[in-house]
N, C-alpha and C positions, 0 to 999 in steps of 0.2 A: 239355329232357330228351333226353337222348342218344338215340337209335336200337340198342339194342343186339340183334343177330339172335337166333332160338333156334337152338342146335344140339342134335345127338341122338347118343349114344353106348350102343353096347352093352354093359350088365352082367351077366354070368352070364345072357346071353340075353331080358334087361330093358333097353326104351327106355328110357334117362335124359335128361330135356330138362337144359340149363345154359345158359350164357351167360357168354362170357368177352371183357374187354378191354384194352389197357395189355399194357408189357413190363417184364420186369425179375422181382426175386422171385414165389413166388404167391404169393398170399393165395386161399383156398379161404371163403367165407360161404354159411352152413350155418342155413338157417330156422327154426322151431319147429314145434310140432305143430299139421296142419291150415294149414299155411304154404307160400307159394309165393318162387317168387327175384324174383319183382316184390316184393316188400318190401326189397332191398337193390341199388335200382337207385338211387335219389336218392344211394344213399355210392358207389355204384362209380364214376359221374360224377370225383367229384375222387379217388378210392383209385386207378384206372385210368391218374394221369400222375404213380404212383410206382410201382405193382407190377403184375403181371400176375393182375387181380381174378377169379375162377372164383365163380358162384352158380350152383347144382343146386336143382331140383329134388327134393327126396329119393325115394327108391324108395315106392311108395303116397302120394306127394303130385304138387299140381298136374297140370303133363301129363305125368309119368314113368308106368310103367306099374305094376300095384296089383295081384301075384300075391295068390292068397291062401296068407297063410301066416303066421307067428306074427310081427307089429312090436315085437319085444323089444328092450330098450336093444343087446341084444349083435349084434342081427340089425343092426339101424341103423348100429350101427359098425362092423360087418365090410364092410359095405355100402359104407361112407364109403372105406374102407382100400382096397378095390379099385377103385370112383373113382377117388383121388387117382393111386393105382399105374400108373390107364391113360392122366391127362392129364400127368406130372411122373414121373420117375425121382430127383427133388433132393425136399431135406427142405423144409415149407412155413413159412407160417404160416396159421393156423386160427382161424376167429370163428365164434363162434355164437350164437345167438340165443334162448331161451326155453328148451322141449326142445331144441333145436340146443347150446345151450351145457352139457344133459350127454351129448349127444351126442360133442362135441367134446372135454368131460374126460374121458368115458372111452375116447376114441381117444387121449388123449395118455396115460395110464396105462399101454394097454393096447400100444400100439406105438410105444416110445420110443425118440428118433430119429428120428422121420418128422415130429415138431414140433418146431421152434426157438421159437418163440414164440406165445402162446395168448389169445387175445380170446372174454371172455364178457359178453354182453351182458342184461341182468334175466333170469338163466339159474334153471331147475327148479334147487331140491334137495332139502330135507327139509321146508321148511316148505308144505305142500299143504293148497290151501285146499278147504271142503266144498262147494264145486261142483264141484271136479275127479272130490272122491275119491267123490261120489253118482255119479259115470258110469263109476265103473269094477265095474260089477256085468256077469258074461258075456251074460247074457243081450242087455243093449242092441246089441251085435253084430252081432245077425241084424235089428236094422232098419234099413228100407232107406226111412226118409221123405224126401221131395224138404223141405230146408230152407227154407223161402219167403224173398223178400227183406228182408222187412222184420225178422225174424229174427235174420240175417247184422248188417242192420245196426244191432242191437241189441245183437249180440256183440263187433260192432267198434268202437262208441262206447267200451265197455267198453274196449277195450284203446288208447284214445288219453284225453290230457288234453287237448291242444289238437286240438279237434273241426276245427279251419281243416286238419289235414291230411288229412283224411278226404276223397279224393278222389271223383269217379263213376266211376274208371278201378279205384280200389280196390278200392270194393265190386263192380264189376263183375266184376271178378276171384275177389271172396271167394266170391261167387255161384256160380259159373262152375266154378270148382275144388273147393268144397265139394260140387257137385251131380253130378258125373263118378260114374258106377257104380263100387262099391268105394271108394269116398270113406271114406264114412262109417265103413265096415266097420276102413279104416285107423284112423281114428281113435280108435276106443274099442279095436279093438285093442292101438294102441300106448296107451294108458290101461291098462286089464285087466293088460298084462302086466310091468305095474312100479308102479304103485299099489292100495291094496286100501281100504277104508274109513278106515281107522286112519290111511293115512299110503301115505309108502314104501315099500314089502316093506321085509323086514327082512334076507334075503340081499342085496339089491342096495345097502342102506344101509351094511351092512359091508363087501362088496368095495369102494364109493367111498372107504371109510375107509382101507381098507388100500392101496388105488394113491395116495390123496391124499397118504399119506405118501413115497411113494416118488416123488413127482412132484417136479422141481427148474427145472425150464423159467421161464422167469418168467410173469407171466400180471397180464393188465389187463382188472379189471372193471368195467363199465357198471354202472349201476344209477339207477330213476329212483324219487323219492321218492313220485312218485304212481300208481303202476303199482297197478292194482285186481284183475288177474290175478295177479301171483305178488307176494309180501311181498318189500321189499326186503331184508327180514333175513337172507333164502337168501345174497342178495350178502353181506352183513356177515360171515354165517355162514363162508361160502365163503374171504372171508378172512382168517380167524382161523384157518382150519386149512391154507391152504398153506403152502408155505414162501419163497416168494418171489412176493409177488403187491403188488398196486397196487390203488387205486381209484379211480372217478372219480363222483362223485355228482353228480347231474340236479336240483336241485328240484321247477323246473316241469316233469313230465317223465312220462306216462304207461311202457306196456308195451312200447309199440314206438319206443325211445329212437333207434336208428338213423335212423330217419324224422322225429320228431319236435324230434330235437335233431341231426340229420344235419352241422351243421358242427362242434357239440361232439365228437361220434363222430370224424369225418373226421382233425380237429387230431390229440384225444388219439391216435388210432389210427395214425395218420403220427409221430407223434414218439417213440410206445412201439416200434415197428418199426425205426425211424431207428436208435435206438440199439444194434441188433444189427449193422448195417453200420458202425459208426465204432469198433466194437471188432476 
């Protein structure tokens, strides 16, 4: 495993941790909800001796700093847009992950030209399962319980099929960053304010509708057939309604496909990149 340092960047007056290595294009990887950038340290390994790999922290995750304030899709991506603005002046490519992957489509909607090329990996859409949507009641908000470990790593079997990747450096971390003051506060926040019992809001279902269409970038989706946190039908879904998108299906293959199938990820992900430099 590489050594890669953390560094700290200021946003709109907000610690951002990240970690960046490799030269050449960026690639910016962008985690899910309740996620940290040690989930995409085994792909930056080989993504790092083709591009110049950038993984954050999100603003209210891991060690980045956790104002309180509304974690709405639109806050997250504004969020993203002045990141990227203050480590590259050139347009990227953008991967994401869980929440991270409609993080990332609707930064590519929302500010086009700044993505050449778009990676989603078992990304949210419409199909939200009734574990999510039971936590998104306001109230659960203002608790503030320490999540014990055994917990965590209850939460975290769930999001692997192959349990061998399930490190002690993982859950150490899942521990660790879930339990930071204002954690949690992030987390059902950014729940609350884009899902409601039913599902999706239904403003935010329509705006995706309407940038989806306008969206022409190409774009390569992950998806693993055994992922027990989000249906992989989001992915199927997602590709029925773009306009020029790809897929790449996992079998054996839990929630956190990055990790789990880390050299399926790496190949597909170098070759769909590759192909914007040889045009």
């Amino acid at each position: 495993m590489c050594d890669f340092k953390d560094k700290y960047i200021s946003i709109n007056g907000n610690s951002i941790r990240y970690r960046e290595a490799g030269t050449g294009p960026v690639l910016v990887l962008v985690h899910g909800i309740a996620g940290f950038l040690e989930e995409w340290e085994p792909a930056m390994e080989t993504l790092s001796k083709h591009f110049r790999v950038i993984a954050l922290d999100l603003l209210g995750h891991g060690l980045s700093d956790k104002p309180e304030i509304k974690y709405s899709l639109k806050c997250l991506t504004n969020f993203l847009k002045d990141f990227i603005s203050n480590i590259t002046d050139s347009s990227i490519y953008l991967a994401g992950h869980s929440l991270g992957g409609a993080i990332c489509l609707n930064f590519a909607m929302s500010f086009p030209g700044m993505v050449k090329r778009l990676i989603l990996v078992n990304s949210i859409f419409v199909k939200i399962p009734l574990f999510v949507r039971l936590t998104s009641f306001r109230f659960l908000k203002n608790f503030k319980l320490k999540t014990p470990r055994f917990m965590a790593k209850a939460s975290i079997n769930r999001n692997f099929y192959k349990k061998e990747c399930i490190t002690k450096e993982w859950l150490d971390n899942a521990c660790r960053y879930i339990n930071i003051p204002g954690a949690s506060r992030v987390l059902f926040s950014v729940i609350n304010s884009s899902i409601s019992l039913k599902g999706l809001k239904k403003n935010l279902f329509a705006e995706f509708m309407e940038g989806i269409k306008k969206l022409d970038i190409p774009v390569l989706i992950f998806y693993g057939k055994k992922d027990k946190i989000l249906s992989y039908k989001n992915s199927i879904l997602l590709h029925s309604v773009l306009k020029n998108s790809q897929y790449v299906e996992v079998e054996k293959c839990g929630h956190e496909l990055q990790v789990e199938s880390c050299d399926i990820f790496c190949e597909k992900t170098i070759e769909f990149l590759r192909q914007n430099e040889k045009k």
